[in-house]
C-alpha positions as CSV (number, residue, x, y, z in Angstrom):
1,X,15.3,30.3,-106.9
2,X,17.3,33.6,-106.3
3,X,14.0,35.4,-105.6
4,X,13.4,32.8,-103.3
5,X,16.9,33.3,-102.1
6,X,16.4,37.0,-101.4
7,X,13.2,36.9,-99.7
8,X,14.7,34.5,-97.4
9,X,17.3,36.9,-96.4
10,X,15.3,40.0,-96.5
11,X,12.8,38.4,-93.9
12,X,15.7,37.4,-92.0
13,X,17.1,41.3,-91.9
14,X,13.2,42.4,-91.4
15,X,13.1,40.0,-88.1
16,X,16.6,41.0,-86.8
17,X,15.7,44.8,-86.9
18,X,12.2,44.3,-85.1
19,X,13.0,42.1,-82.5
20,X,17.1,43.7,-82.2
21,X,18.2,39.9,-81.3
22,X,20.3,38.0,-83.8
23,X,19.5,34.9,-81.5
24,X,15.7,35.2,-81.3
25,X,15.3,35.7,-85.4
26,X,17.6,33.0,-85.6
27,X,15.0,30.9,-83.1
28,X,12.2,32.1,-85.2
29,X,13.8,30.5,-88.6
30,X,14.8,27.0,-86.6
31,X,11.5,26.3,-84.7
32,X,9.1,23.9,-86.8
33,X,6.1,25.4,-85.5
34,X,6.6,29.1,-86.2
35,X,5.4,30.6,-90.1
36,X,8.8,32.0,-90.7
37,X,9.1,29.7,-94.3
38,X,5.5,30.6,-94.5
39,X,6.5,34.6,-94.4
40,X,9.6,34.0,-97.3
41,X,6.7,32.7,-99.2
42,X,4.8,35.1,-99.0
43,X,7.5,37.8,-100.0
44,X,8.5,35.9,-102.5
45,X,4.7,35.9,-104.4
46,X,4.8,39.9,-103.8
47,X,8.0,40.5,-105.7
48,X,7.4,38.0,-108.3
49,X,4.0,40.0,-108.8
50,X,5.6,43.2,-108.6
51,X,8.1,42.3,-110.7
52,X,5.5,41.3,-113.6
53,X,3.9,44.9,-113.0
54,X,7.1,46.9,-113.3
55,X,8.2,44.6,-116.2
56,X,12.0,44.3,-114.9
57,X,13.3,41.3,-113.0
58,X,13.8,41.9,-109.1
59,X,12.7,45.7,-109.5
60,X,10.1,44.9,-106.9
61,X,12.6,44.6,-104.4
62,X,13.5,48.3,-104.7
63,X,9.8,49.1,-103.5
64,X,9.3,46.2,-101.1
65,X,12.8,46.0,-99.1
66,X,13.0,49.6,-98.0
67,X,9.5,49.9,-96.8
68,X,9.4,46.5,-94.9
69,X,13.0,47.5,-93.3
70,X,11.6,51.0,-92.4
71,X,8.4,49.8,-90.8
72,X,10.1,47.2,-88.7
73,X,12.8,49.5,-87.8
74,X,9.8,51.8,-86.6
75,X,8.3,48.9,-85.0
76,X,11.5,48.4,-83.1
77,X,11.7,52.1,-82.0
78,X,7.8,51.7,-80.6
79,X,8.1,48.9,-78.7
80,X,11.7,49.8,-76.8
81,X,9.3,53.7,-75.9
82,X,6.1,52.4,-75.4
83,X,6.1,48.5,-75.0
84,X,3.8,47.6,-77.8
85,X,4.4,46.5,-80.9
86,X,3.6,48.4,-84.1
87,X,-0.1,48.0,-85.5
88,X,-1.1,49.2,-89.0
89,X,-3.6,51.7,-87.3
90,X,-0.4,53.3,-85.9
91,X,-0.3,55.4,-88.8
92,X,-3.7,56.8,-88.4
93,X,-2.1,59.0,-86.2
94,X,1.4,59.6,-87.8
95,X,1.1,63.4,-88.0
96,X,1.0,63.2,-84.0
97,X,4.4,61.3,-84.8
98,X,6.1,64.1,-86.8
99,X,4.4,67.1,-84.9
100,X,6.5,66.0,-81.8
101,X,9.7,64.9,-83.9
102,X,11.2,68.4,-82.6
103,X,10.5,67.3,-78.9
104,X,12.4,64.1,-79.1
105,X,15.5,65.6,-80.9
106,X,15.9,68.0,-78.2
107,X,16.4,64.9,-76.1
108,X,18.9,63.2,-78.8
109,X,20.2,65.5,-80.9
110,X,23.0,63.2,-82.5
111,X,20.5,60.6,-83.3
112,X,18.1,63.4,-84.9
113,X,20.7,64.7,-86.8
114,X,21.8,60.4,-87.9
115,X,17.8,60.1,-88.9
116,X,17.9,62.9,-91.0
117,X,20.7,62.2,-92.8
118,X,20.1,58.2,-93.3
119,X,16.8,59.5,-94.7
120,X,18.6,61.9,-97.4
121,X,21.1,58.9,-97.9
122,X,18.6,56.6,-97.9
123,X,16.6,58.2,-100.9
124,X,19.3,59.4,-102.5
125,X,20.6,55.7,-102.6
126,X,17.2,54.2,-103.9
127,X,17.0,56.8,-106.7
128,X,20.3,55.8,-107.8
129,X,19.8,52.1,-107.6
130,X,16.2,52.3,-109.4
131,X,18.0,53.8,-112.4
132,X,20.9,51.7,-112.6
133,X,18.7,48.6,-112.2
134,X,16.3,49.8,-115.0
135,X,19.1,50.2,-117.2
136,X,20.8,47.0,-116.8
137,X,18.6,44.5,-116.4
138,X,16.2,43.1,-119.3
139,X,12.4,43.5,-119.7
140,X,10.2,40.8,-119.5
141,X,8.2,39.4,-122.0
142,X,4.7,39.9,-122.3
143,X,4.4,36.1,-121.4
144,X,6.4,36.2,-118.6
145,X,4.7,38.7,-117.2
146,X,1.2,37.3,-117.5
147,X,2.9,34.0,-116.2
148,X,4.1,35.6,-113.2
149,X,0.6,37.7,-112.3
150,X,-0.9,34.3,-112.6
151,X,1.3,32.6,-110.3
152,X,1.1,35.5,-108.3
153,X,-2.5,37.6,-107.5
154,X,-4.3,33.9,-107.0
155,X,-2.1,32.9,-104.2
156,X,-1.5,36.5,-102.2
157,X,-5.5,36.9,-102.6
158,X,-5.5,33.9,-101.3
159,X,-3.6,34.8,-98.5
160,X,-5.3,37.8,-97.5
161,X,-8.4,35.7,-97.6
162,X,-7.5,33.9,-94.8
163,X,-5.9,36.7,-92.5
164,X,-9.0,37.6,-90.6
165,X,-8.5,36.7,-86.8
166,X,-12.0,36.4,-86.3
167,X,-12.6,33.3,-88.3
168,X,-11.2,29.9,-88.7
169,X,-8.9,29.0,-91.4
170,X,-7.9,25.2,-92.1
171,X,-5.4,26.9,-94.2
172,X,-4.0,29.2,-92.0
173,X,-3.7,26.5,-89.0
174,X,-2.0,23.9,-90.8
175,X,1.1,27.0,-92.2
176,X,1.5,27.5,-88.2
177,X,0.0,31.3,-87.9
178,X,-1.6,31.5,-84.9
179,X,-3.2,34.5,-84.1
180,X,-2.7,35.8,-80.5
181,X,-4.8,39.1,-80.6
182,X,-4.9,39.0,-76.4
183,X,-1.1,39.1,-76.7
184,X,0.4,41.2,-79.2
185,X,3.5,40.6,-77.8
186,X,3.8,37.0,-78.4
187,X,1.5,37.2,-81.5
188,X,4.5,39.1,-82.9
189,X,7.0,36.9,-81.8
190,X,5.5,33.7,-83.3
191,X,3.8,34.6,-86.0
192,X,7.1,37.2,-87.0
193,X,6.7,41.4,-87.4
194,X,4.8,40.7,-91.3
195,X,2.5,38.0,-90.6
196,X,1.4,39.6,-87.2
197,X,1.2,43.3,-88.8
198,X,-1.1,41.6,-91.4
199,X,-3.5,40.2,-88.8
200,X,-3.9,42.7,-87.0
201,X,-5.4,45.0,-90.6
202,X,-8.7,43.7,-90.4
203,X,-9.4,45.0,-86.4
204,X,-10.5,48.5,-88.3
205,X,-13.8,46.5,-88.2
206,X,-15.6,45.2,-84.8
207,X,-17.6,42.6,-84.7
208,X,-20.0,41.6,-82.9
209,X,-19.3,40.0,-79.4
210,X,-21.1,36.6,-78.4
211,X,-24.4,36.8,-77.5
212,X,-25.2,40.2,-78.6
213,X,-28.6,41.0,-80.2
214,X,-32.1,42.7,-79.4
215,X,-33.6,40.4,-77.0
216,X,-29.9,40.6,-75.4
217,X,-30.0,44.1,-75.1
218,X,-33.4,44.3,-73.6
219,X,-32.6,41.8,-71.3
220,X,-29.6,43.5,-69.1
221,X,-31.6,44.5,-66.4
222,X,-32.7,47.9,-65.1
223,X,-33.8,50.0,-62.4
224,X,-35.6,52.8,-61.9
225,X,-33.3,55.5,-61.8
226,X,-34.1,57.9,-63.7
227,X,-31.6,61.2,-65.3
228,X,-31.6,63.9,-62.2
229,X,-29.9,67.0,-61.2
230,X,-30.1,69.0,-57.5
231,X,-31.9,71.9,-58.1
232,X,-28.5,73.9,-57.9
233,X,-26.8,72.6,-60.3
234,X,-23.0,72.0,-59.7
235,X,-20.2,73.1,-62.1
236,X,-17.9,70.1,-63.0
237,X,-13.9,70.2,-63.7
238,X,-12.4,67.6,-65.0
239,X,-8.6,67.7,-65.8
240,X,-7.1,65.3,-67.0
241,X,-3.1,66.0,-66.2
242,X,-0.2,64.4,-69.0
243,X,2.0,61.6,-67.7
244,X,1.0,62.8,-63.7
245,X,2.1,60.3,-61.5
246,X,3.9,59.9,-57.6
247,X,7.6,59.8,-58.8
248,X,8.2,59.5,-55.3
249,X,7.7,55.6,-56.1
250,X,10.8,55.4,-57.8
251,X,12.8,53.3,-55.3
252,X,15.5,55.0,-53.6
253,X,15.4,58.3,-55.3
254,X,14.4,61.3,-52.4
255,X,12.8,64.1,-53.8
256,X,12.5,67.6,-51.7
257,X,10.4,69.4,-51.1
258,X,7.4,66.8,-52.3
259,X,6.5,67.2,-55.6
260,X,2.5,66.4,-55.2
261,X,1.5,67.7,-51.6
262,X,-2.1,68.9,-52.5
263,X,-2.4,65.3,-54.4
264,X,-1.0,63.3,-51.4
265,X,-2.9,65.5,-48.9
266,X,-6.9,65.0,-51.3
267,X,-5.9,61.4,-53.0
268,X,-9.2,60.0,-53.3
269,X,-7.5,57.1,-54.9
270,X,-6.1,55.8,-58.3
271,X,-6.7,55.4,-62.3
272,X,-5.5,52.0,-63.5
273,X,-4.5,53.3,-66.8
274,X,-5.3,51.4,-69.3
275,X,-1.8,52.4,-71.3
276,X,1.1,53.3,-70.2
277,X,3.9,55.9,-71.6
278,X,1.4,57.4,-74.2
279,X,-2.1,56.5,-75.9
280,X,-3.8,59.2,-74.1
281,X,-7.0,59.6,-76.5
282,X,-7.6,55.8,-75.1
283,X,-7.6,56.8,-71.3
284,X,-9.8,59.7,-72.5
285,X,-11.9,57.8,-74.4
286,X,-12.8,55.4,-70.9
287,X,-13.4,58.9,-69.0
288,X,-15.4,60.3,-71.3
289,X,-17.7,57.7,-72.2
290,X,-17.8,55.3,-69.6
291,X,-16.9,52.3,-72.2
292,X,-13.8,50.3,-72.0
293,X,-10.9,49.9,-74.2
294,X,-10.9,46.1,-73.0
295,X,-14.1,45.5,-75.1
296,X,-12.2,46.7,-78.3
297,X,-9.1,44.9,-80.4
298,X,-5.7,45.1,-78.9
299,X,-3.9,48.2,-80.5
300,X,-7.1,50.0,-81.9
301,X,-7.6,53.8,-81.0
302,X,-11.1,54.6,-80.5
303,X,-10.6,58.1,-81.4
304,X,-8.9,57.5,-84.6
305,X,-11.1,54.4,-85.8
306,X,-14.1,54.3,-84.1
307,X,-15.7,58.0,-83.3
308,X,-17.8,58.7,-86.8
309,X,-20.6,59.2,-85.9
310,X,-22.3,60.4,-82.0
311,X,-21.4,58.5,-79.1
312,X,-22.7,59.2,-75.6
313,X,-20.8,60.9,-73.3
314,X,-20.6,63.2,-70.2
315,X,-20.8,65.6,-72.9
316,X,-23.6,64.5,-73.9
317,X,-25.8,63.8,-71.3
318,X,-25.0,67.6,-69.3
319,X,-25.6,69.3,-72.3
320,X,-29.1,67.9,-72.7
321,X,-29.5,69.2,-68.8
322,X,-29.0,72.6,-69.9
323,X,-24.9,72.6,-68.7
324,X,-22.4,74.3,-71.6
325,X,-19.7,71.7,-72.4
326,X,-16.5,72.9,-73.3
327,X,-13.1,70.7,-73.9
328,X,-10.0,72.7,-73.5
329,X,-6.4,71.6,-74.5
330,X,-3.5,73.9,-75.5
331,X,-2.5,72.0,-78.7
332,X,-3.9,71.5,-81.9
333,X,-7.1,70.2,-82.7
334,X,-6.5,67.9,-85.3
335,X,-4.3,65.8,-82.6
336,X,-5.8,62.8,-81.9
337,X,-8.7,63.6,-84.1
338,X,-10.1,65.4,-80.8
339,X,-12.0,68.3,-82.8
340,X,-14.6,65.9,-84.6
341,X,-14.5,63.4,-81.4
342,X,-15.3,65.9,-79.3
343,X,-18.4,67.3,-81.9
344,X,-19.2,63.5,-81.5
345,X,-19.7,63.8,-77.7
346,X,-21.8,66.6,-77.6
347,X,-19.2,68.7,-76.7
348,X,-20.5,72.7,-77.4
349,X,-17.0,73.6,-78.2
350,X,-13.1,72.8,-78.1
351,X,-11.0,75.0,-77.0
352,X,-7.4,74.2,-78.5
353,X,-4.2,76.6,-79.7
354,X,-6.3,77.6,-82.4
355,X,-8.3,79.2,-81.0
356,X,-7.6,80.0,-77.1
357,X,-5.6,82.9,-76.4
358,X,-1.8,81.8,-76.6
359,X,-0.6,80.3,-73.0
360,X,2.7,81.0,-71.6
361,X,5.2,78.3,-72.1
362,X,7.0,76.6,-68.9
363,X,10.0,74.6,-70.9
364,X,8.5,74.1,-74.4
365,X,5.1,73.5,-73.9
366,X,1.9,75.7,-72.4
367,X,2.6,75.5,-68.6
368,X,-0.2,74.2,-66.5
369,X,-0.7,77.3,-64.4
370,X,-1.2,79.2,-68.0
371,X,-3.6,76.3,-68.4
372,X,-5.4,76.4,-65.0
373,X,-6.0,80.4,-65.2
374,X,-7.5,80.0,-68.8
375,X,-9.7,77.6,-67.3
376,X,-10.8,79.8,-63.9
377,X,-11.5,82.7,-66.8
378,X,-13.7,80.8,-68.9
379,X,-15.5,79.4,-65.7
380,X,-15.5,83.4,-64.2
381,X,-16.8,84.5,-67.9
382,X,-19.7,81.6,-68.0
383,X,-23.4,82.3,-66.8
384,X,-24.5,79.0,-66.8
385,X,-24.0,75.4,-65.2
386,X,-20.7,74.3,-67.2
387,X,-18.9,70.8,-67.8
388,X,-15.0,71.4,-68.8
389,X,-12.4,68.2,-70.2
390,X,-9.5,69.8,-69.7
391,X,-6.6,68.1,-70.5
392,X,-2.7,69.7,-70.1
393,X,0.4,69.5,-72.1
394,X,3.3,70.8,-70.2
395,X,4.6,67.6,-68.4
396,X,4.7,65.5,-72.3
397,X,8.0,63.9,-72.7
398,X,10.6,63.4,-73.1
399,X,12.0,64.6,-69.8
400,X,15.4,65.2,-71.0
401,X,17.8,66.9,-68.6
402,X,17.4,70.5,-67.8
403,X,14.3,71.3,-69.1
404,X,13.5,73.7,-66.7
405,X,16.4,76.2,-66.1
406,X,14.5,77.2,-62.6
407,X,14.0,73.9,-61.0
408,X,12.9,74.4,-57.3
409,X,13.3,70.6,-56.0
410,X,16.3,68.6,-55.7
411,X,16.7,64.8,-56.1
412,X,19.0,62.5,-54.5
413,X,19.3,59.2,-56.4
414,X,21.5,56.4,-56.7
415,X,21.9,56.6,-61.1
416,X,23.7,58.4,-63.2
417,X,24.0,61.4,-63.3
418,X,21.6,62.1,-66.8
419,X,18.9,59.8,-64.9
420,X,19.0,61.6,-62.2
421,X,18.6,64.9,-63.6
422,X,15.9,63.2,-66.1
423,X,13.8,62.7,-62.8
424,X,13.9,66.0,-61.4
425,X,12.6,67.4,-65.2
426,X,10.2,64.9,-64.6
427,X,9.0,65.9,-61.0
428,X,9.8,69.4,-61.3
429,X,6.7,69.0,-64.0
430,X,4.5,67.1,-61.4
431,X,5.1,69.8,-59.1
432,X,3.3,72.2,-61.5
433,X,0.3,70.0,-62.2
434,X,-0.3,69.7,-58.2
435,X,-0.1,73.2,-58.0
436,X,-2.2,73.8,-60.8
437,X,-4.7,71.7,-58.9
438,X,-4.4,73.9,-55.7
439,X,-4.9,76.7,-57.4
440,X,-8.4,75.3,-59.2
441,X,-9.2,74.1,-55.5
442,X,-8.5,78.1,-53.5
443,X,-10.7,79.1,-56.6
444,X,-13.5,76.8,-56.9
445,X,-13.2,77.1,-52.5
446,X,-14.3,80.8,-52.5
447,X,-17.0,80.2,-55.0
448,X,-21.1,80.0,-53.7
449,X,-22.1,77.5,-56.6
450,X,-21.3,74.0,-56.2
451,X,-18.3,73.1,-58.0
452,X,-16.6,69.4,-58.1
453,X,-12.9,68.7,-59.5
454,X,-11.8,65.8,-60.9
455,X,-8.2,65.2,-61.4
456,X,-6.2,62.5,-62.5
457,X,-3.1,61.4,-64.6
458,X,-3.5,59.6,-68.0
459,X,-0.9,56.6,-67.8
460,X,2.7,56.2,-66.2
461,X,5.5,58.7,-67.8
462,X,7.9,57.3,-70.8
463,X,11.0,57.6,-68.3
464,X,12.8,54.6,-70.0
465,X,16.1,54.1,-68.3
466,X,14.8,55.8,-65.0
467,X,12.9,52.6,-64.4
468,X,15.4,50.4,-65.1
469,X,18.5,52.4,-63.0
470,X,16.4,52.7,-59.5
471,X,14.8,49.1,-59.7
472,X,10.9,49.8,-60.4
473,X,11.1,47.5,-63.6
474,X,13.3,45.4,-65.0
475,X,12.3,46.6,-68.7
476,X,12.6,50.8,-69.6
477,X,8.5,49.4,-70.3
478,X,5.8,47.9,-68.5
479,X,4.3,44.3,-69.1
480,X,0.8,44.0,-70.5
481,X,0.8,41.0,-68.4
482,X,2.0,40.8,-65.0
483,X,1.7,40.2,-61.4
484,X,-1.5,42.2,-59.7
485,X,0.9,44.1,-57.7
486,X,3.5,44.4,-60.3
487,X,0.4,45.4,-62.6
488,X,-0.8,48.1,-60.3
489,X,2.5,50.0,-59.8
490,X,3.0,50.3,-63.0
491,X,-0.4,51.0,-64.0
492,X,-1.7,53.2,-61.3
493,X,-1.6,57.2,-61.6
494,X,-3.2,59.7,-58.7
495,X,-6.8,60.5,-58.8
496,X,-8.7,63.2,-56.9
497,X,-12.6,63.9,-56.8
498,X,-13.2,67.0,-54.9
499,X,-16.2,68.8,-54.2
500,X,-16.0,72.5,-52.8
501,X,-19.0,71.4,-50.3
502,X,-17.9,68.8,-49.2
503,X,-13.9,67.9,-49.9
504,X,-12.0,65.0,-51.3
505,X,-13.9,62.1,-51.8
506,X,-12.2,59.1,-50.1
507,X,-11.2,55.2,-50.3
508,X,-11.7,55.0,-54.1
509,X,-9.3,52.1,-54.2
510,X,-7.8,51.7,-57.9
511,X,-10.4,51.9,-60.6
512,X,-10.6,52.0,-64.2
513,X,-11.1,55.1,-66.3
514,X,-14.5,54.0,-67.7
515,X,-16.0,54.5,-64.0
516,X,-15.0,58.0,-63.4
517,X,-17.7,59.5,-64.9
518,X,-20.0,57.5,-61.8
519,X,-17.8,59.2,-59.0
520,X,-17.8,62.7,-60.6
521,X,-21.7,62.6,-61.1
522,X,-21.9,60.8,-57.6
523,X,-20.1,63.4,-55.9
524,X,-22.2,66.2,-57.8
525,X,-25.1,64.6,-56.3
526,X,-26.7,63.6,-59.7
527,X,-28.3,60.5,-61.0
528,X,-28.0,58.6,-64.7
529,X,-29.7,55.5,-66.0
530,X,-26.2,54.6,-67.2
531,X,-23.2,56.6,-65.8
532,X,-24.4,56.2,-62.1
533,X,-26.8,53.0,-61.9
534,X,-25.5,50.7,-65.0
535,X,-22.3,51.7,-64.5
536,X,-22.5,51.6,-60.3
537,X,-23.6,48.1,-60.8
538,X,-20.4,46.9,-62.5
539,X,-18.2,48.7,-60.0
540,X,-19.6,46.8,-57.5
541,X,-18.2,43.6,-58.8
542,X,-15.0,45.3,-60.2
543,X,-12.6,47.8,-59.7
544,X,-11.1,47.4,-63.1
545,X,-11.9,46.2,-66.2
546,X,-9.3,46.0,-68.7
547,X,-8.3,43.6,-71.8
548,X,-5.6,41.6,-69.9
549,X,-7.0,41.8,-65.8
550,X,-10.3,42.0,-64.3
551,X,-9.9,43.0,-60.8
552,X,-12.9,42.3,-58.6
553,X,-13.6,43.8,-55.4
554,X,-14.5,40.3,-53.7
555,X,-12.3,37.1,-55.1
556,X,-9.4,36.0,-57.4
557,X,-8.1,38.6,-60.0
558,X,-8.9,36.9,-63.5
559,X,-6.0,37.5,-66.6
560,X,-7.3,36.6,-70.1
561,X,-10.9,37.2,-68.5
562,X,-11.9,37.5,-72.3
563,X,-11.0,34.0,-73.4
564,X,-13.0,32.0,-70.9
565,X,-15.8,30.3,-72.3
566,X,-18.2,31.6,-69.8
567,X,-17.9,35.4,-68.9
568,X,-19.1,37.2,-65.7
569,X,-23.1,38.4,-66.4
570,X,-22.2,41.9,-65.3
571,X,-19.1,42.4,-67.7
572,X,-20.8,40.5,-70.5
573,X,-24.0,43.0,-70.3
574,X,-21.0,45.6,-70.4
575,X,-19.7,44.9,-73.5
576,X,-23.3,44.3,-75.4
577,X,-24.1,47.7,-74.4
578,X,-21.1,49.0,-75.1
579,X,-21.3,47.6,-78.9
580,X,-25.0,48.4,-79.3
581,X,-24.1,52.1,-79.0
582,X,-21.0,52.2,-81.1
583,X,-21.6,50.1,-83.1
584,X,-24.9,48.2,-83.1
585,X,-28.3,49.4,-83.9
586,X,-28.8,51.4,-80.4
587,X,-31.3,49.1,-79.3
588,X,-30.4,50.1,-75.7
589,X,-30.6,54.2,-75.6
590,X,-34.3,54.9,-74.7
591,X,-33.4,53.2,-71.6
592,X,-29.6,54.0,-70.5
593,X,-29.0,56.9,-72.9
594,X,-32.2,58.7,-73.2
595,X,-30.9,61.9,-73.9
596,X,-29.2,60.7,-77.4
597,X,-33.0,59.7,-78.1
598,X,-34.9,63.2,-76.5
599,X,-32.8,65.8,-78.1
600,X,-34.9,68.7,-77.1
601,X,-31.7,70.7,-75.0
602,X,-32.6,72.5,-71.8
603,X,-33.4,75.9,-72.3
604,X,-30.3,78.4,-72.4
605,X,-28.6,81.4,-73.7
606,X,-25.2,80.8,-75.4
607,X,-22.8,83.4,-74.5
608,X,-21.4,85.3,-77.3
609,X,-18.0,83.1,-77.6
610,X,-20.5,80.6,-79.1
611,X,-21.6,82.9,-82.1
612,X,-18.1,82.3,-83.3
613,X,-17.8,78.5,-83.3
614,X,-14.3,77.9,-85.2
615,X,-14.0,74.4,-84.1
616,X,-17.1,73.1,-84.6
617,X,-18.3,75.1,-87.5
């Protein structure tokens, strides 16, 4: 009974910390038809079986209460920044987390300063109280133990058998846990901050969608387009620019001079991210590959899970034409996982801090112009046809107030007065990015080989209470679910395809990440089995494709697209192809991917910075 007791209240204190309302944990315990009783259950097994292994009554507590406290505390912190709840992939990528610690406690000092010392507290308290516990309290018997382990191990395996979304459980429906993978949100808030974490474990694996299988694959219908290239072949650019976006949007906030004039005066149209506020590797994994994050499970990181083994890219394909293809970002490589993702795409080489000549810093990270003229001198130094990913750093949040001690803009907005000067740290950043892009534009102007420029922001800036203060949202975070309007506005960043023959490309409207590599090639002038014709043929039924909207160019926009029992042709064939590459036997290659089956490269020399490959080995 009293571990019964406990686990009672220490779900309660795990609920109150992740959702940071006394009144919804104390909804979650009242309503019938919500697994909160289910959840003290379940604690309850785990300490009793820990208990057994330790051999001390309630020592389990010591190990379980302070993690499950500290992951929904983090949990908290993640959804209030970014919107979305904490997944157990999350931590795939905790290193990220702590790199950028020292960014964030520029922003708050005080509450650095109160993290660092609950931690020391924290231990030091746990340390004390696992002693004093161990001293006082009895061991258990032999018997007891067993007793307990036998009470115990059959029921949590039990448990664990049934946690796997992807299948039915009797079990599971009758205790109430519904999973909600298509709303993490709301699978959170009924199935409570354990149960949901739990469920979402098993999306490390994919399976396989509906439908999918050989005769499926060889069924999407194709064309004869075949891989081509003008016989002068044009030198691609593609930057993608951190958290760029119009903060001229903000309502009511006036910003002189403009911040993005070479943007506003070349827009060819927009990226609907598919994030917003951070997961960058996911909008890079759409650009990159042409797949879509909306074919994957809610939370997953491509990058992080997915990538082991060679996936098609851009990469790929212009490498097999003969083009050297080179990823540049001034950070470290291990971010993101991008060194052996980037091997994975056929990428020749990545260029990150280790091994790039250090960039100038503008605030504390490399400045885009340091950015843009390591770019022009690798492009100057190459021989060869030449694909670049570049992707910047400077304009990463937080934007805390005077970040730039030589701002050249003013804003006039109706906040206070740390808002205000949060936007123009924000905008003085944009400004840099735009005129990083004008100065890749005068340069690749003056140039006699064809050269096209892609540029384009990854998601919507973490401004938090800048949103809130001038109206644009009502939450410091966008919804994952919303109005098509409200959608777009909080989804759409600036996109610019630009060719030094013949300028901007025009009229793009909003479109998702995964068909940038169609209006790149397009504007290069070349053709591609997949990237231009497969990939052309979706676009011209939708604009975007993402896990929560499908926005056609002709008719209704569909939400929770994916839960119909009857899914467009076009976006079905989509997603089998997409699996069939990552993940299925590749049944489809010889015909959309045939480079990944010819491997023979096109002839040509490497340059000398390739004897000395320190990324790739």
């Amino acid at each position: 009974m009293v571990t019964l007791t406990v686990s009672a209240v220490l779900v309660f204190a795990i609920e109150l910390i992740a959702r940071g309302s006394f009144v919804d944990t104390l909804q979650f315990f009242q309503q019938p038809f919500k697994p909160s009783w289910t959840t003290v259950a379940l604690f309850a097994l785990l300490l009793v079986g820990l208990d057994a292994l330790l051999g001390r009554p309630h020592n389990g507590l010591l190990i379980v209460a302070p993690l499950a406290l500290l992951l929904a505390f983090i949990g908290h912190q993640k959804s209030l920044y970014l919107g979305d709840p904490l997944y157990p992939t999350d931590f795939l990528y905790a290193r990220q987390i702590v790199e950028l610690m020292p960014l964030l406690v520029r922003e708050r000092p005080l509450t650095g300063i109160g993290i660092a010392v609950g931690i020391v507290a924290g231990i030091s308290l746990l340390v004390f109280a696992w002693r004093y516990w161990r001293r006082r309290m009895p061991a258990l018997s032999f018997w007891a133990r067993i007793s307990r382990l036998a009470i115990a191990i059959p029921a949590l395996a039990f448990f664990v058998s049934i946690m796997d979304y992807a299948t039915f459980s009797w079990t599971r429906d009758r205790l109430q846990i519904i999973p909600m993978m298509w709303d993490q949100k709301e699978n959170y808030n009924s199935n409570g901050f354990a149960i949901a974490f739990a469920l979402n474990v098993p999306m490390a694996k994919v399976n396989a969608p509906h439908g999918y299988s050989a005769k499926a694959i060889d069924a999407i219908a194709r064309t004869d387009v075949v891989a081509s290239l003008p016989e002068e072949k044009p030198d691609i650019i593609v930057v993608m620019s951190e958290s760029f976006w119009d903060p001229t949007r903000l309502p009511g906030v006036s910003i002189t001079p403009d911040p993005i004039p070479t943007v506003r005066a070349t827009r060819s149209g927009n990226v609907f991210s598919p994030e917003f506020g951070g997961m960058t590797a996911n909008v890079e994994f759409e650009a990159l590959t042409g797949f879509s994050n909306a074919f994957l499970p809610t939370g997953s990181i491509p990058y992080q899970q997915y990538v082991r083994a060679p996936v098609p890219s851009l990469a790929t394909f212009l490498r097999s034409e003969g083009y050297e293809t080179r990823a540049i970002h001034p950070f470290a490589g291990w971010f993101w996982n991008r060194a052996p993702v980037y091997k994975a795409f056929g990428f020749d080489r990545f260029m990150s801090e280790e091994n790039m000549p250090t960039l100038a810093k503008r605030g504390p990270l490399a400045s885009d112009a340091a950015l843009t003229e390591e770019i022009i001198r690798q492009a100057d130094a190459t021989e060869h046809p030449f694909f670049y990913f570049a992707v910047s750093l400077q304009s990463h949040g937080p934007y805390e107030p005077n970040r730039y001690a030589d701002a050249t803009h003013k804003v006039d907005a109706p906040t206070s007065p740390w808002t205000r000067d949060s936007i123009l740290t924000y905008a003085e950043g944009a400004s840099d990015a735009d005129r990083g892009l004008q100065r890749l534009m005068d340069w690749a102007a003056k140039r006699k080989r064809p050269t096209v420029i892609a540029f384009f922001g990854d998601h919507l800036p973490p401004l938090g209470a800048v949103y809130v203060e001038t109206g644009f949202m009502k939450e410091p975070v966008a919804k994952r679910k919303a109005p098509i309007n409200d959608m777009l506005a909080q989804h759409e960043t600036p996109l610019v395809v630009w060719s030094n023959r013949t300028g901007p490309v025009r009229d793009l409207g909003s479109i998702s990440p995964a068909f940038l590599p169609l209006h790149v090639l397009e504007t290069a002038g070349i053709s591609h089995p997949y990237y231009t014709d497969f990939l052309g043929r979706v676009h011209e039924r939708f604009r975007v494709v993402d896990r929560n909207v499908l926005l056609p160019r002709l008719g209704a926009t569909k939400f929770d697209w994916s839960r119909e029992k009857e899914i467009d042709p076009m976006i079905r064939d989509f997603r089998w192809l997409q699996y069939d590459m990552m993940f299925g036997k590749r049944r489809g290659a010889k015909e959309f991917f045939p480079e990944t089956v010819d491997k023979v490269v096109a002839n040509r020399v490497r340059s000398p910075l390739f004897l000395h490959d320190e990324a790739f080995g």
